[in-house]
N, C-alpha and C positions, 0 to 999 in steps of 0.2 A: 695811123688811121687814114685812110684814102678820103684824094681832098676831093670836090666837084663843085656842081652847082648844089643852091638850092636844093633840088629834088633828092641828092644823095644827102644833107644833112636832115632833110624830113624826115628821111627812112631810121635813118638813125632813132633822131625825136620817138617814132613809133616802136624802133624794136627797144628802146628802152622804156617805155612805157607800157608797152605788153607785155615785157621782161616783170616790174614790178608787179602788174596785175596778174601773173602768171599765165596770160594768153599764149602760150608758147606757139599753137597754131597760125596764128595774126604774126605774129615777130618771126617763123621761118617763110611766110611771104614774102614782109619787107626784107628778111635777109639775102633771100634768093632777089631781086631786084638790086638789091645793090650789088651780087657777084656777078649779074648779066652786065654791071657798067666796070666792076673794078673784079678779073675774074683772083687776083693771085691778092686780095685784101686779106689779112692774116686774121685780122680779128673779126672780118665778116667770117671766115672760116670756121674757126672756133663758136662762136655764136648760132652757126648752123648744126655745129655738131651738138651743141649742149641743148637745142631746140631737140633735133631728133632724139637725143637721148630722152629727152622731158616726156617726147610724145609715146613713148618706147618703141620707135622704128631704131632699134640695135642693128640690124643687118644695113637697112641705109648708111645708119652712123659709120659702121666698117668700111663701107663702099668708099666713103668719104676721107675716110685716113688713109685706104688703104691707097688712094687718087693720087693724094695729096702727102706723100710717103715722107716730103722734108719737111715738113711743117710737122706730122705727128709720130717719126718715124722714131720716137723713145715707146710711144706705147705701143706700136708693133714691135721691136726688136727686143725689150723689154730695160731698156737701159735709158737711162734719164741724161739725155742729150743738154746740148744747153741753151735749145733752141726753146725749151720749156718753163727751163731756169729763168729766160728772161721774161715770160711774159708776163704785162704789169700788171692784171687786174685780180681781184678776187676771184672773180669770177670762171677765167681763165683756168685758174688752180682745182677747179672745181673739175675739172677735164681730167686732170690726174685723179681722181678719187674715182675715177670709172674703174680704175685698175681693180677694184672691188667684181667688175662683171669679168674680169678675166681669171677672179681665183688666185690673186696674189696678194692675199690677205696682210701678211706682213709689212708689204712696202705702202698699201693703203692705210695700214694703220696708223704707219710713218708720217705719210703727210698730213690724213685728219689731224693726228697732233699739232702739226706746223702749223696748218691751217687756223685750229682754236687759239694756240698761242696767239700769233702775228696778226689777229686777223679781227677785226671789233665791227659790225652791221648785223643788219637785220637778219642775217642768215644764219648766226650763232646757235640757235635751236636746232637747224635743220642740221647742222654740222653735227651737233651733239648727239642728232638722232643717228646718224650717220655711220658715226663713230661706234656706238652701240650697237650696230647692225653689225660692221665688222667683228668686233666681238665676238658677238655671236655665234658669224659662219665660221671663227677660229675653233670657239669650241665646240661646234655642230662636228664638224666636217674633219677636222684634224685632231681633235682630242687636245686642244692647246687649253692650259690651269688658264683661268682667266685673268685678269689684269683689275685689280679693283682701283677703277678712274674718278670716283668719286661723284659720279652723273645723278644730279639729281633727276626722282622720276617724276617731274611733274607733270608730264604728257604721256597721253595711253602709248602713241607709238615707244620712248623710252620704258615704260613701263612693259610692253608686248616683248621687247627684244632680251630687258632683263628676264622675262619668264625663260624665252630660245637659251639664254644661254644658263638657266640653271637643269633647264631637259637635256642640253648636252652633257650636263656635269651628274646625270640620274637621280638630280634632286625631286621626285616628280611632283610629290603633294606641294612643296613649295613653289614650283612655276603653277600647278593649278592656282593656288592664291593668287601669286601675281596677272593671271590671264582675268580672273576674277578680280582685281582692282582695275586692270586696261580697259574691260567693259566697262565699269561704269564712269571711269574717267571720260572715253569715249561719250557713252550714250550725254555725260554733263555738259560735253563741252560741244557737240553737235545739237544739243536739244534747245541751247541758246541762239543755232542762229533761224531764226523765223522763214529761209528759205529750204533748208533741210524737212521734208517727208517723214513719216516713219519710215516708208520702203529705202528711202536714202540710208537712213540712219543703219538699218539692216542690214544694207548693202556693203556699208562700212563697217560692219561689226563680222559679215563672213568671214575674215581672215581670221580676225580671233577666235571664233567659235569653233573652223575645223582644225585650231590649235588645240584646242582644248578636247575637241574628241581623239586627238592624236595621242593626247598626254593619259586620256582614259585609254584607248586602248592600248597605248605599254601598261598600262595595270591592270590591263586584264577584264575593263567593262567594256567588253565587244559589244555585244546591246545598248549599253547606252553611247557607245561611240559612231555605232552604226544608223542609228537614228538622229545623231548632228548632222553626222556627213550627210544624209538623203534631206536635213531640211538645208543644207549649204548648197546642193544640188540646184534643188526648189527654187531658188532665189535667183538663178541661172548670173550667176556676175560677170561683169564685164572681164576681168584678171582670169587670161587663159592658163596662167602659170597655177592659179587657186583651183581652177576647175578640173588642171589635170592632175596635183598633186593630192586631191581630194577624191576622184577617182581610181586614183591608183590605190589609195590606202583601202577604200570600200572592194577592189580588188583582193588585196590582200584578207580581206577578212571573211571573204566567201572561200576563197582558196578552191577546191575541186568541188566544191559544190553552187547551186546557184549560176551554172555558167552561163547562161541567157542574158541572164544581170550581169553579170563580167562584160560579156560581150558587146552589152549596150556601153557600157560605161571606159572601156577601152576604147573608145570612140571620141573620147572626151583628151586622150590624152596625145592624140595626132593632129591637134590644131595650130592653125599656122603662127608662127611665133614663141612658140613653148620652150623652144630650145635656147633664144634670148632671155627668157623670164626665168631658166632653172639653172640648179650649179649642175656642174656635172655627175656626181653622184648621184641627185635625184634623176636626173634622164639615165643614166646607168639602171638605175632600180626600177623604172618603168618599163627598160628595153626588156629586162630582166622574167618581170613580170610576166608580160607580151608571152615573150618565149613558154612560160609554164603554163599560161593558157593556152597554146595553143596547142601544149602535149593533153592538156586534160582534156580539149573537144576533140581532141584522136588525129588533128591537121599534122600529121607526121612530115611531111614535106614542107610545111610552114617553121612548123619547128626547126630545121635541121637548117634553114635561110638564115635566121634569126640569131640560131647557137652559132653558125659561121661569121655572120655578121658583130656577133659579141669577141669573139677569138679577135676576130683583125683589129677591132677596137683595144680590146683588154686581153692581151696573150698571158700575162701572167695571170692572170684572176681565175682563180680554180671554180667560180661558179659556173661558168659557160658548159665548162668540162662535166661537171656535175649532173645539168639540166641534160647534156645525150648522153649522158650515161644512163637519167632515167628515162629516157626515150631507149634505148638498148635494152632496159630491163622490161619496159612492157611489151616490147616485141619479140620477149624473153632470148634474146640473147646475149646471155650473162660471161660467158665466158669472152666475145668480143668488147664488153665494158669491161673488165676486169683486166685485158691487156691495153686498152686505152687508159687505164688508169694508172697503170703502170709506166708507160709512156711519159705521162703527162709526171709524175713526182717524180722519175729518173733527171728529167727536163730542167723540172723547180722546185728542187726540194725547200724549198723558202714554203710553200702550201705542204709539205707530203705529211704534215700531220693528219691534216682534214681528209685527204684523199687516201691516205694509208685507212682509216678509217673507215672511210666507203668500202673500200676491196676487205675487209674484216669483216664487213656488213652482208655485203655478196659472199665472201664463201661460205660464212653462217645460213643462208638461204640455202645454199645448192648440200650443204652437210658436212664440208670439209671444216669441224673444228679445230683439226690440228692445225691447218694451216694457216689461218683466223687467230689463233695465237701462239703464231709464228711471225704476223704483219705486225701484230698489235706491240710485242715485245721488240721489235726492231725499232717501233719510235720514242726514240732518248726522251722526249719532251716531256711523255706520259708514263712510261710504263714502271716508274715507283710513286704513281699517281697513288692513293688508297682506292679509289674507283676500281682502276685497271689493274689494282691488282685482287678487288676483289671478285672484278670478272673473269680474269685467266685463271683463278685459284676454283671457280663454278663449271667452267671450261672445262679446263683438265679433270677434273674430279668425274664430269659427265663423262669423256670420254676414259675411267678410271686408270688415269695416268697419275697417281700418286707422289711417284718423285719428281715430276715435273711441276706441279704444284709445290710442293715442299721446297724446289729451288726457287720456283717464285717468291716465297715466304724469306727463304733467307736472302736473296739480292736486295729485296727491299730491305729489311735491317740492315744490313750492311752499308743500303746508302744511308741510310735515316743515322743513322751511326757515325756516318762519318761526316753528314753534313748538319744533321739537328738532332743532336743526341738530347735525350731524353725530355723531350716536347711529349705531349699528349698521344701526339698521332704515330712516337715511335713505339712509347707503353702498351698502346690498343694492339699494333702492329704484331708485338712479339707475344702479346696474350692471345690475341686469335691463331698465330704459329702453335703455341701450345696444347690448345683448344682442339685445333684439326689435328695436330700428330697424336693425340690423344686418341682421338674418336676412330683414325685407321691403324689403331696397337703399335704407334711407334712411341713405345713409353720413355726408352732412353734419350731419343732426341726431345721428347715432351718435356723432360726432366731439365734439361743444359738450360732449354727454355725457360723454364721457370725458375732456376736459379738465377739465370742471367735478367729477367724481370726481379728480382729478390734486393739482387745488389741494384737495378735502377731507382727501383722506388723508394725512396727517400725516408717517407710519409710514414712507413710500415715502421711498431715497433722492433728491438734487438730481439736476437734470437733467444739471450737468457731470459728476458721480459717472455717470452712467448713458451719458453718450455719449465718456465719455475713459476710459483706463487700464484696460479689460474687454478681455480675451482670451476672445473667444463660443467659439472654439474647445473651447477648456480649460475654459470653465464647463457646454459640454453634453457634455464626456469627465467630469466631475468624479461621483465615486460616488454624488453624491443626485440626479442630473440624473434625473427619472422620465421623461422624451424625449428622446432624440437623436436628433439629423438624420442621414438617411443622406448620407456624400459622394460625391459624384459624380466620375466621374474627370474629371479635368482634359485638355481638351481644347485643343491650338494653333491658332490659325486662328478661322475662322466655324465656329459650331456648326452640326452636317449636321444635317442634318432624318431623322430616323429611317423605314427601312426599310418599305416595306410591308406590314404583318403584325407587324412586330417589337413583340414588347411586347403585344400584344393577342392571340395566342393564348395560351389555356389551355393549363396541362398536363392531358392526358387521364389519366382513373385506368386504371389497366391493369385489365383484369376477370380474372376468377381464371374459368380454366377449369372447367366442371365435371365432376361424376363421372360416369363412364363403369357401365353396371352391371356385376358380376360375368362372366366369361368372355366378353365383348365382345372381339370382333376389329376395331379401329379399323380393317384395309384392307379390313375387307368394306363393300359397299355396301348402308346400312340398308333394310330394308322401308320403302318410300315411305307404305303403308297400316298401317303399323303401329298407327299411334293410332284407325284403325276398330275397330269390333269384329265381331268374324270373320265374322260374319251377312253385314255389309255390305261385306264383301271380295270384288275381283271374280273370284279363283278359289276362293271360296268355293264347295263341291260338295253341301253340306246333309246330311241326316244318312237315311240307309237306314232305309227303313220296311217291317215286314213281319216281322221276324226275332224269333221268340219266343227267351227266356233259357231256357235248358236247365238244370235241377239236374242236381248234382255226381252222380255214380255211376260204378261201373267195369261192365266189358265189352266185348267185342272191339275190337281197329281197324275204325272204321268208322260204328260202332253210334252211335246217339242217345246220349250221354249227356255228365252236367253237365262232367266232366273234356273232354272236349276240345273243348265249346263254350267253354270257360275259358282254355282255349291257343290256341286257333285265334286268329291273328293278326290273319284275316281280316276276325274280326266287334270289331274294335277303330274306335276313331272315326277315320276317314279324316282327320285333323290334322295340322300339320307337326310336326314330333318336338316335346316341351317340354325344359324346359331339363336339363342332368343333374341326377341326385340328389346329396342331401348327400352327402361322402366322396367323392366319382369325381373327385378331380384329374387324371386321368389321360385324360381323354376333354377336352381346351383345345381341342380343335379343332371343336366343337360352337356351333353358329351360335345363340343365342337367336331367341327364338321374335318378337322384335320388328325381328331385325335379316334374319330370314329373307327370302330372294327371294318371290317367286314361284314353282312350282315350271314349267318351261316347256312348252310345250303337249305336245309327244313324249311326256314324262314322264308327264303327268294325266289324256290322254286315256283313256278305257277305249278295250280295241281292242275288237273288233265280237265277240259273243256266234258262240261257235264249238257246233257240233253236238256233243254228248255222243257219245262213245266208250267200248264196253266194252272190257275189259281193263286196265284202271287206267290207265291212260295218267295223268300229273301234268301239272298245268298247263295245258290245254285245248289246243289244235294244238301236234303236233310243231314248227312251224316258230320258235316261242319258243324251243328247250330250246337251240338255238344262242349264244344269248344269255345262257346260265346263267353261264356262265364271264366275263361281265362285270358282273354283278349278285351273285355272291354273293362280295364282295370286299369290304373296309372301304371304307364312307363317303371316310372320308381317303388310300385309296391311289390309288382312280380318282377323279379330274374326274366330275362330274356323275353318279354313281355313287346309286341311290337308297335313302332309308331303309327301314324292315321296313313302315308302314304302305303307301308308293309302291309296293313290292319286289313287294307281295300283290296291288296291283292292277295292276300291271303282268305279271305270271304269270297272272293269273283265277284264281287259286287259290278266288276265291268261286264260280266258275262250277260247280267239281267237287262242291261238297258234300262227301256221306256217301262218296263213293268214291275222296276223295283217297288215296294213301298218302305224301306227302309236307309234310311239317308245320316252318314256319321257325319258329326262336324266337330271339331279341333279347337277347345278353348282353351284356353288357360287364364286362370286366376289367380291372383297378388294375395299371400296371406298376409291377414287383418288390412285390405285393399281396401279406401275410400272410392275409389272409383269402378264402375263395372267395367269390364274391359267390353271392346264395342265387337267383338266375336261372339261372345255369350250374348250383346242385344239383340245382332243378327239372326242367333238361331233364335231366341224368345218369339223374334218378327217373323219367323218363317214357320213358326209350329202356333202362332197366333193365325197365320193364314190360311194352313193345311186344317185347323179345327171350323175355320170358318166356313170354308169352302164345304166340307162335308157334311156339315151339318143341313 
């Protein structure tokens, strides 16, 4: 320890005293004053590095060994010097356990050990939490069994670290439990002390929470994982390591969609310091990231920086190669990824499963099956997979290559045979070989097949059991039979050879008649022109032009006005009757207007325009009135009998005008009818008015 006056033992006094209260800020002050009087003081050294580590200025801390190379030069070179070995304090020792941020998991594990062993103060927890971390990033990161150290969990951070390291081990529902006891041990043991916030307490609880949406989404609740991560956002925490490993993951969960949101939040993962706060994998998986966004917003020149940028980092790593390879396929050129990919597995066959893969994947796009498996079958690792061989076996059959399939089938038994004879997956194996040689008539090899399943299976009874003492009858009547045979009847003699027809027709389905409309007379004979529309009917007669509408007024018979241009029959539209109105049951014998004839030419002819005669004469030539007595009779009692629109133009009643005095009008009556119909009261009121008036 450097001697002085006074003022350097003061300094002391304070960095040990800020040291306990954990002011580490105050205590790298006074240590930098004591290096400006003693600059080569070994344990102001160390004291400043454990400050900067505290503060997380890592890149300072660097600056400061790397300076100062004899004092710290076991943890730059990576050897444990013994310039280490001797220093006295605990604290000191504490310098080695950094070897935790350099990713040499195993030799930190080593000392935390020494450390708890040899070592009895106040800092035994934080060791133990320490230690547990370790752990962890063993099994996180390198897939290392874990080590059951016996840690009790009686604090959230020990309890957080046991959850990390059973998600390394894909325990997942059981790290959710444990993430769910860290919170509340958390929220317990923060809500005692009276200077803690709720916003504090939150604060402190983000790490766990976008633990926990990380652990839903390996199981598959993107939605509820993606609504942590945006309230862990919310909270904006101080931990840039939280903020961007929390971003990257909401990254990952939008994938090519959403990319506005990516892009915001890839913003999150460029802040300064991020790269001391993560291991290296995680920034691997960010850069990673990066790169696939910036293929899906179409930055093709970003992308191709990024993918060069991952190469000179990670040359072995077949993903780099991957991501411009799918930059190659959307600027569809498939044939220049297909020989980079080739490249790249001649290189490292250490990857060329995954990347033989790809190139099976690309020629299946461009058509070339055969050649698709031709890659697929050259990799040893897979290709007596059951998978792969039930895709080359789909393969070949589509391009109907037969005995290419068929050798597929047999190399695979053959290894199954020679390495896991008669396991499940060799049984399946040679029953589907059978199956297919069956099904394209290669019955002999179907045969070898089934024999050779015959002597595997165990299970099966002997062959006397099977061909003696069995009643087939009674085994396919027997109540678990799931088929039985239909019997045939028994026939004596030569069996006759079946009928012509017999057996080969269908039953036809009977069609269900359909509905007839309302007052339909099935024995009348339909309008043939029915489904025209009236225009284009060919006793269509068009519609009277010329005739102004009269208003309604009274005044003598005869006179201009709106009342008996309103009754007058005549100026009605020459159409075949429509159908009756609601209520009129009574009128069945009423032809609808779709089933209606014709009306015949006798009937629709107008007769020839006769000379006007004074004296009122009705109906225009006397030689019609002959004929009254067989037109003004019901519809239904004569044959061919016409209705009120035919009735009017068959009388010319249009012909007379203003000087008719005889006026038809159109009722009808309901039998045994409670009510009058209001046609019939009409004319009562109109032949009540014409008797008034004249009189």
């Amino acid at each position: 320890m450097a001697s002085g006056g006074g003022t350097i033992a003061a300094l002391w006094t304070e960095v040990n005293r800020c040291g306990q209260s954990g002011d580490f800020t105050r205590a790298l002050k006074s240590v930098n004053k004591i290096l400006q009087e003693c600059k080569d003081d070994v344990t102001a050294l160390n004291c400043k590095v454990v400050c900067l580590i505290q503060n997380g200025n890592f890149k300072e801390a660097l600056n400061v060994i790397h300076t100062h190379n004899k004092v710290f030069g076991s943890l730059v070179h990576g050897s444990q010097s013994p310039v280490l070995d001797e220093l006295p304090s605990a604290e000191d020792k504490v310098l080695k356990g950094q070897l935790y941020r350099l990713e040499r998991y195993e030799e930190c594990l080593t000392v935390y050990r020494d450390l708890i062993r040899n070592s009895q103060d106040d800092y035994e927890e934080e060791r133990k939490t320490n230690l547990s971390a370790v752990v962890a990033a063993l099994s996180a990161w390198e897939q290392a069994p874990p080590e059951d150290l016996g840690l009790p969990e009686t604090s959230y951070e020990l309890c957080y670290n046991s959850a990390c390291t059973l998600i390394g081990q894909g325990r997942l529902p059981e790290a959710m439990k444990k993430l769910q006891e860290a919170e509340e041990l958390c929220r317990q043991s923060l809500s005692e002390d009276s200077d803690m916030t709720e916003e504090d307490i939150d604060a402190e609880l983000a790490v766990i929470h976008s633990q926990m949406a990380y652990v839903m989404q390996l199981q598959g609740r993107t939605e509820d994982a993606l609504q942590l991560y945006n309230q862990v956002i919310k909270l904006k925490p101080t931990d840039v390591g939280l903020l961007a490993v929390t971003a990257n993951n909401i990254i990952t969960i939008n994938k090519d969609q959403n990319v506005f949101d990516s892009k915001k939040k890839v913003k999150l993962t460029n802040a300064d310091g991020v790269e001391h706060k993560l291991a290296k994998k995680q920034m691997q998986a960010i850069d990673f990231n990066k790169a696939l966004l910036a293929m899906y917003t179409n930055q093709a020149d970003q992308c191709r920086k990024l993918v060069a940028s991952l190469q000179s980092q990670n040359p072995g790593h077949p993903r780099p190669v991957l991501i411009q390879v799918s930059q190659l396929c959307r600027e569809k050129q498939h044939s220049k990824a297909i020989e980079l990919l080739q490249r790249f597995s001649e290189k490292h066959p250490e990857s060329a499963s995954e990347i033989k893969l790809t190139m099976a994947q690309l020629y299946v796009v461009q058509g070339h099956v055969t050649k698709a498996c031709d890659i697929l079958r050259s990799i040893e690792d897979l290709k007596h997979k059951q998978g792969m061989i039930s895709a080359l076996v789909t393969m070949y059959s589509h391009e109907e290559d037969i005995d290419s399939a068929i050798d597929v089938f047999s190399q695979g038994i053959q290894h199954y045979q020679k390495h896991q004879p008669n396991l499940p997956a060799h049984l399946s194996l040679v029953r589907e070989a059978a199956n297919f040689k069956l099904k394209y008539g290669r019955k002999k090899e179907a045969i070898s097949d089934l024999e050779q399943l015959w002597k595997l299976s165990k299970h099966l009874p002997s062959a006397d059991k099977m061909s003696f003492n069995v009643d087939v009858d009674e085994l396919e009547n027997s109540h678990g039979a799931t088929y039985v045979r239909k019997k045939a009847a028994k026939v004596t003699g030569e069996i006759l050879p079946k009928e012509q027809g017999q057996g080969d027709i269908k039953k036809k389905k009977k069609k269900k008649k359909g509905k007839l409309p309302k007052n339909c007379d099935p024995k009348a004979t339909p309008d043939p022109e029915r489904w025209l529309p009236m225009r284009e009917r060919s006793y269509y007669r068009g519609r009277k032009k010329g005739k102004k509408k009269e208003q309604v007024g009274k005044g003598t018979q005869g006179a201009t006005s709106g009342a008996s241009g309103e009754l007058d029959a005549s100026k009605t539209a020459s159409s075949p009757p429509t159908s009756p109105r609601p209520g009129t049951a009574g009128s069945s014998n009423v032809v609808p207007p779709r089933q209606q004839k014709p009306a015949t030419s006798g009937a629709t002819r107008k007769k020839p325009q006769q000379k006007k005669k004074k004296g009122g004469k009705v109906g225009g030539s006397g030689t019609l009135r002959t004929y009254w007595h067989m037109y003004l009779k019901k519809a239904q009692d004569l044959e061919g009998a016409c209705g009120i629109t035919e009735l009017h133009d068959a009388l010319s009643l249009s012909e007379v005008g203003d000087e008719r005095k005889l006026f038809i009008i159109g009722t009808h009556v309901k039998l045994n009818g409670s009510e009058v119909p209001s046609s019939v009261q009409d004319a009562r009121e109109l032949i009540t008015q014409l008797v008034a008036e004249n009189r």
